[in-house]
N, C-alpha and C positions, 0 to 999 in steps of 0.2 A: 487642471487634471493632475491627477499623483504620479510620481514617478512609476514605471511598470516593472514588474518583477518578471524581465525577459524572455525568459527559456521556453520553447514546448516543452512540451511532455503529456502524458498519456496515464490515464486511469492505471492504475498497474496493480499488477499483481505479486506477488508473494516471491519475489526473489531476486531477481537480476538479469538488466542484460547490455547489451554495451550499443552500438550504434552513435552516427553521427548527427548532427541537427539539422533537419531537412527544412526545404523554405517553404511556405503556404503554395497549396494550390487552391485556386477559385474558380467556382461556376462559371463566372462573369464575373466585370469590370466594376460593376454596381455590387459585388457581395462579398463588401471590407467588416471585417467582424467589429460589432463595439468595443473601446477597449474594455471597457469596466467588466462587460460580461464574458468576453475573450480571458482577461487575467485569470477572472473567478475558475473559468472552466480550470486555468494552468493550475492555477491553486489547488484545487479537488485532487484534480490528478496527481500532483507534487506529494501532495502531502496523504493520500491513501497509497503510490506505491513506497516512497518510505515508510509506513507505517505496516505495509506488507511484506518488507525487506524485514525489518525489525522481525517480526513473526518467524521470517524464517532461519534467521541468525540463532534467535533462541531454541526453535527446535532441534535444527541442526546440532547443537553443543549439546543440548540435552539428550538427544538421541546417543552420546558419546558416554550417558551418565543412564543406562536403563533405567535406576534405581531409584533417580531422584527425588529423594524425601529423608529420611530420618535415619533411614540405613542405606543413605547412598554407596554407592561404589567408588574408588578413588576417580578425579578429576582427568581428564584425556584428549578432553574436545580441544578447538579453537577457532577464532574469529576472525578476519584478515584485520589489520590494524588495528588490533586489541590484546588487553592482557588479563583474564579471569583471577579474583578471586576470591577463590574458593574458603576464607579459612572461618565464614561462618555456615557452611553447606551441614552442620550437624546442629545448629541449634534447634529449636523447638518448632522455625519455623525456619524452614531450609532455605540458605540465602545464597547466589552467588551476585557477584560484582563484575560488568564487562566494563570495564575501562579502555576507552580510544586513544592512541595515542597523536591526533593531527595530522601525523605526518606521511604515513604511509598511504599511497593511492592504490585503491581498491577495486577491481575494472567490475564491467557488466552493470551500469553505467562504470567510467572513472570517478571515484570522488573520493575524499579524503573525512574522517570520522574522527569528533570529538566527546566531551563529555562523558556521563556514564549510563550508563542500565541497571535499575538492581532488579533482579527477577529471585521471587517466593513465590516459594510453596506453598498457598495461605488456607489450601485445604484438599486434604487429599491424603494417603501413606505417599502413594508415587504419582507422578505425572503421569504415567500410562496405564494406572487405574481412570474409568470413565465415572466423571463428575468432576474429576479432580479441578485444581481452579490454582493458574499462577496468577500476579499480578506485580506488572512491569512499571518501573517507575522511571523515566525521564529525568535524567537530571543535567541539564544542560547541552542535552544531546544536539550536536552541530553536524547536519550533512551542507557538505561542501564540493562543487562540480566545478572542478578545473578547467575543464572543456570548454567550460557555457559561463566563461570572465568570472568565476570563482562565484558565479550567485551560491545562497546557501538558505536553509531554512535549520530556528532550533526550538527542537520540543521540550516543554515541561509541565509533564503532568503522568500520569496513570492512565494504565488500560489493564483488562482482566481478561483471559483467555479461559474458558472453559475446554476442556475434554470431553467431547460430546459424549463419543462411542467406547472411549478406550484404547490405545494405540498397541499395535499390533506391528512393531517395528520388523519382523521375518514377512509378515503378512503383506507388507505395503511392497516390500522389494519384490517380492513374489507376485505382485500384483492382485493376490486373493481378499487385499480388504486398503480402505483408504483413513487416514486422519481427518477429520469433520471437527474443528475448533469454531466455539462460539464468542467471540470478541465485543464486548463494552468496555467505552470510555466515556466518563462525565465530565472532566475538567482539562481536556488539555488543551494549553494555548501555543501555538505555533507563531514567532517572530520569522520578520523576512528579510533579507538584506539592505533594504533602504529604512530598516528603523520599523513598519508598519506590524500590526500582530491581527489573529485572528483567533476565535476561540472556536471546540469542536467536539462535539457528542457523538460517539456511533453505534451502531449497533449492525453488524453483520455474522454471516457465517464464511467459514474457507473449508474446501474439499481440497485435501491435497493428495496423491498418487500417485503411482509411477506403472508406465507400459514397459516391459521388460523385450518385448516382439520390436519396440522403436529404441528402446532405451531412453524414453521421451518420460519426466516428472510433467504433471499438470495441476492446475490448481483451477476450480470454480469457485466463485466468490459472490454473494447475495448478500440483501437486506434481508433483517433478523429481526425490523416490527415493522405496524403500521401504520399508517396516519391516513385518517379519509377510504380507510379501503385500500390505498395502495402503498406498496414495502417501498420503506425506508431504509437507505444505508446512515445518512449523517445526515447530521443539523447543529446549528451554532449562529455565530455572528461572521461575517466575511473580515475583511483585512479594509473596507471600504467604512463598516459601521452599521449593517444592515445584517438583518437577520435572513436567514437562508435554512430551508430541506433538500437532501437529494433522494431522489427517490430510483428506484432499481425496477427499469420496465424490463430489462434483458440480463438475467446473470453473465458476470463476468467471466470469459474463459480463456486461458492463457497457459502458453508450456515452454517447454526449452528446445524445442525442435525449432520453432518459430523466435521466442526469447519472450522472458516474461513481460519485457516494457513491449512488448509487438502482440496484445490481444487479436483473439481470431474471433471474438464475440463480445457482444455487450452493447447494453441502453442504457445511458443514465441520464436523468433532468435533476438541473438545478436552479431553483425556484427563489428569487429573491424579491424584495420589495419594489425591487427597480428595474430588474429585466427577469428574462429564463433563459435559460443555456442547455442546447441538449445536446450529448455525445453518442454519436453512433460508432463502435468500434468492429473493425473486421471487415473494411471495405476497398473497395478498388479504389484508381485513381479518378472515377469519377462520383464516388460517393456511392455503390451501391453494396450492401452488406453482403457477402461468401457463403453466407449460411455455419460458418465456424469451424470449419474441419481445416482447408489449410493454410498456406501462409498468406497473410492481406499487404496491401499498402499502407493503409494507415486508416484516418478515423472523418467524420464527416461533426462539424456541429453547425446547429441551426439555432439562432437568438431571436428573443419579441424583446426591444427595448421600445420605448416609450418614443416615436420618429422612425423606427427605425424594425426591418424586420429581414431576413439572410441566411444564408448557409456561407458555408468554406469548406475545406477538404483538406487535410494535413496530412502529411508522409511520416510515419516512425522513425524517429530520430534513432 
């Protein structure tokens, strides 16, 4: 059996949130999760809510840069443990550089960030003209959780965010209109602390907004095609060597009133050659889903391995 890449964790969504690591709860005595199909779940989740953290770093700073493109406005944003920049944001394809610096811990989770980001402009005048198109590139990018024995995961590869609608940055505070980004990535491979990698294709949307009556930002997060009839978020090869779909029976929905690692909704299966893992998020402590309005326990998954078939019930770290 491989070593295990320890930590829970949870589908997540598009930004942050802190919490401690909670211990399994079980139906019964008899419903110990596979590990193989148990990690995969961790893995999914790991590695889509950094990859929704990332999303929100980038808009965040961008939001700091209405302009960004070819007549941006000077530089203003920033990142926690990072240093931008900016000094090709006026070529032909508007660049900046976020640089991590290791050392500083970053809470909602705690972890510490290395590597870099290059985020262009690769089509578009500005980012918040709708069409527009940035595309983020991975370069050695290292998240690191102090908390949880310093596991880490590092990405290298590209993802492309489209502008659906257009951003309406007065409109979204105001709560009269939302950001709707459409995200593909074709090559990026994700290593994990013990040396193992995985490689990972996506394809989804993020609805992101803000209630001004709660002071509460939210984010909905879907599959953006399909396979068989039914949406797809990801697909690739696992960290095991087996190929794998996830497919999105429930969008994702998650905010800061609750904390974005604490979904209050969401279905997702993940389908490999050797088991299926399914995550139900937004439930009690005894696995039954809230309907998504307000805060849950945490999340319920149920596996078919090959001997072997269960649920479990886990608490939001």
């Amino acid at each position: 059996m491989k070593t295990k890449f320890a930590f829970k964790a949870i589908f997540i969504s598009i930004l942050c949130l802190s919490i401690s690591m909670q211990s399994c709860k079980k139906k019964d005595d008899s419903t110990v999760a596979d590990p193989d199909s148990k990690q995969h779940n961790e893995d999914v989740n790991n590695i889509k809510s950094t990859a929704d953290n990332t999303n929100s770093d980038v808009n965040n700073l961008i939001q700091n840069i209405p302009a960004f493109g070819k007549n941006a406005s000077p530089m203003s944003g920033e990142i926690c443990g990072a240093t931008i920049d900016s000094s090709d944001l006026y070529d032909v394809i508007p660049t900046l550089y976020i640089n991590f610096d290791s050392t500083v811990v970053c809470p909602l989770p705690n972890r510490k960030r290395s590597g870099t980001l290059k985020v262009e402009l690769i089509s578009g005048a500005r980012w918040s003209d709708a069409g527009s198109v940035l595309k983020i590139t991975h370069i050695n990018y290292k998240v690191l959780f102090p908390d949880l024995a310093n596991h880490y995961l590092v990405f290298n590869g590209s993802k492309y965010l489209t502008d659906v609608n257009g951003i309406d940055w007065i409109g979204v505070w105001l709560g009269s209109s939302t950001i709707l980004l459409r995200e593909r990535s074709y090559d990026m491979v994700v290593t994990f602390d013990n040396g193992e990698s995985s490689s990972w294709q996506t394809a989804r949307t993020s609805e992101w907004g803000y209630v001004g009556s709660r002071g509460e930002f939210f984010t909905i997060v879907n599959g953006d095609t399909t396979i068989d009839s039914k949406t797809v978020d990801s697909w690739g090869v696992t960290r095991f060597g087996t190929p794998f779909t996830t497919y999105v029976e429930q969008a994702w929905r998650s905010n800061t009133t609750c904390g974005w690692w604490r979904p209050t909704a969401g279905i997702y299966s993940s389908i490999t050659s050797g088991f299926t893992v399914k995550a139900t998020f937004g439930t009690d402590a005894s696995g039954i889903q809230l309907g998504g309005t307000g805060c849950t326990y945490g999340f319920k998954i149920e596996w078919t391995y090959p001997g072997s078939t269960g649920s479990t019930v886990l608490g939001y770290w």
